[in-house]
N, C-alpha and C positions, 0 to 999 in steps of 0.2 A: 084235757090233754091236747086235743085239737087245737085249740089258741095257742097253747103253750109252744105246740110245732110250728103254728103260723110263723109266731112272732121269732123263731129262732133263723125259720126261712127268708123272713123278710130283712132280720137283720145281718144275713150272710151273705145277701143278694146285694143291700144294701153298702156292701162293707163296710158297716157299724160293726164295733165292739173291737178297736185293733187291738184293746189289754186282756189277753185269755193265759190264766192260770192254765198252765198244762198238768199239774198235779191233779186235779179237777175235774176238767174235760172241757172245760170252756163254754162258748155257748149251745154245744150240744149237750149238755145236762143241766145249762141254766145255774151253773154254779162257776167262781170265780173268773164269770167274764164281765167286761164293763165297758162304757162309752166313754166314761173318767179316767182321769190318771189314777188323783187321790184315793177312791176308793177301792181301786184295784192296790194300791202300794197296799193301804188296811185289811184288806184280802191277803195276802201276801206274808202282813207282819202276824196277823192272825195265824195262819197255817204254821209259823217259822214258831210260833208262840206253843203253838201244838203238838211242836216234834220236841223243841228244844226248854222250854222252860223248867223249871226243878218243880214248882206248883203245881202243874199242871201233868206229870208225869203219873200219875194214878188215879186210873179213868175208872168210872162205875156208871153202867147203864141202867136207869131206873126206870120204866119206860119210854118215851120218846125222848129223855133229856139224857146228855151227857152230865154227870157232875164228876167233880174230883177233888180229890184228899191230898193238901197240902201236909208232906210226910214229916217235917218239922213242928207241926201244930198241929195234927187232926186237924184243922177246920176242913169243916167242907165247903166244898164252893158249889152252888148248886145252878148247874148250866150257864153258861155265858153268849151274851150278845153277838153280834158282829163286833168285830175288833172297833174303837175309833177313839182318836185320843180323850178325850172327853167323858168316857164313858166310867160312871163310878163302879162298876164289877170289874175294869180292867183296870184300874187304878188302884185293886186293891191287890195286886198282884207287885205291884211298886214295892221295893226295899227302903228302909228309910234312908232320907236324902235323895233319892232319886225321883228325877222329874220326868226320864221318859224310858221306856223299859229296853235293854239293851238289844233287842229284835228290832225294833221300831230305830232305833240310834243306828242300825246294821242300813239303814234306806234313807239315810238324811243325804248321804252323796250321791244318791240318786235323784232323790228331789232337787236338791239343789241343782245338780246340770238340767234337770226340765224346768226351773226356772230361767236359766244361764240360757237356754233355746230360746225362750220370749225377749229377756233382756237384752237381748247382742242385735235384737232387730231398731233398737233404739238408737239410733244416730245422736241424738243429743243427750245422752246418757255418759259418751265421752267427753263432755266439755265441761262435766262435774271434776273439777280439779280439787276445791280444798272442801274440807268436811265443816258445817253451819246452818243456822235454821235454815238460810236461803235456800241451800242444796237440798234441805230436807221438804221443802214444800217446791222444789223443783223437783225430783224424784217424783214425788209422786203426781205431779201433775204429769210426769211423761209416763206414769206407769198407767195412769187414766186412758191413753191413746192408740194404748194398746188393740190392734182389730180383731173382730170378731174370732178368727179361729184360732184364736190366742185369748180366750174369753175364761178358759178355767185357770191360766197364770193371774190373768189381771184380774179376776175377782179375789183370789187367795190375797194376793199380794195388799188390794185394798181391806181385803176384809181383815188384816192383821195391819193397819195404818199405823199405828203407833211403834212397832218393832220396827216399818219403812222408817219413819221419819227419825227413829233413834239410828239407822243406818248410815240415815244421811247424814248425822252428828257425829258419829263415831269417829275419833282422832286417829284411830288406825286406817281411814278408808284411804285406799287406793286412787292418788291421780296419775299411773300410767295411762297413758289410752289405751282402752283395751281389756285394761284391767279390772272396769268399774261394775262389769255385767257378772263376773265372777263371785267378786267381793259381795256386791248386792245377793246375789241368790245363794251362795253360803251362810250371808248373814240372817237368810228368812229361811229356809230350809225348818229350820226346828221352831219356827212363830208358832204352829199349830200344836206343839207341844208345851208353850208357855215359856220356851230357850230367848236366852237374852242372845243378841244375836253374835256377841264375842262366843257365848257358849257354844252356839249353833259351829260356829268356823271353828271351836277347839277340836268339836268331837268329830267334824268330817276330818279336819288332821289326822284323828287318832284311826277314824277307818280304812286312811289312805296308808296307814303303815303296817295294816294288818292285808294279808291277803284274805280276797273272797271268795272265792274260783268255788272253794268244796261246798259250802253254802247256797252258791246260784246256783253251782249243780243238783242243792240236795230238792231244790223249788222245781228242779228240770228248766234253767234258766243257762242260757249259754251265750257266755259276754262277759266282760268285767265293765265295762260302761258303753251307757248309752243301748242294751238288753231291750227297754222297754219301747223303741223305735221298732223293734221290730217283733214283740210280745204277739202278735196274734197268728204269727209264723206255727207251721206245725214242728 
């Protein structure tokens, strides 16, 4: 318990941890705070997963584990992991056809503008006018240059290279100036979901036409964009 106090002291002192889940308590219970963006959004999509999913709506405490009765199928599901796309317990919560679950799809327009924060510091990210291999092994060589405190865009963004460089092929990209920082981080937003990146830019469409407002309220989240700049706010 003592370390556990240290470490919450040290990273309050520190002003470590700006993404605190207020549903939670943040870093004073050591639950849904983080140093990360990503894993606090999976924080996030997780809890939305726990209020809101139809599976997950009938809970049973067997000793220390949650499990629960999908009321369509008896099955039971017995306890789940942390939330993360990848993960084969939470994929089995997937309807078929579907690639990422509509909680998770509810924060692709959130990701994406914390991409669009890194890429707009790219100056020669505007002189990408027509979409071709060239632009796509340009892209990401400027996505490589990215500096250090912009070190979890630019790892994401490499570690899904193949959705980049289909971005930078895509016939639809964007050469207004200005334009290209947007396009690019709508287009990867859902890479971590296995989203091809027209899909990624369909379904932030489809969130921008839906209001959020009762939703971020229900996380205790207060903002329609750009919430998570200031996430460790009481």
């Amino acid at each position: 318990m003592a370390n556990e106090e240290e470490l919450v002291a040290k990273r309050i002192a520190g002003n470590l941890g700006p993404y605190v889940c207020h549903l939670c308590g943040g870093w004073q219970t050591l639950v849904g705070a983080s140093v990360e963006f990503l894993p606090f959004i999976d924080h996030l999509i997780q809890d939305l997963c726990l209020m809101e999913h139809s599976k997950l709506r009938e809970k049973h405490l067997l000793g220390n584990t949650i499990w629960f009765r999908d009321p369509d199928t008896n099955e039971m599901i017995y306890g789940l992991p942390p939330y993360e796309p990848s993960s084969k317990e939470w994929k089995r919560l997937l309807n078929k056809g579907q690639k990422i679950l509509p909680q998770a799809k509810f924060f692709l327009l959130d990701i994406a503008d914390w991409l669009a924060k890194a890429l707009l510091s790219l100056e020669g990210l505007k002189s990408i006018v027509v979409s071709n291999l060239f632009a796509a092994d340009q892209l990401v060589k400027l996505v490589q240059t990215l500096p250090p405190e912009l070190h979890e865009q630019r790892e994401y963004l490499l570690n899904h290279r193949e959705k980049l460089e289909q971005t930078g092929m895509d016939p639809k990209w964007l050469a207004t100036p200005g334009r290209q920082a947007e396009f690019v981080s709508r287009s990867m937003a859902g890479a971590r979901w296995g989203l091809s990146p027209s899909s990624s830019r369909e379904m932030i469409r489809q969130i921008e036409r839906e209001p959020r407002e009762e939703v971020l309220q229900t996380l205790k989240i207060h903002g329609e964009r750009g919430w998570w700049n200031r996430a460790g706010e009481a």
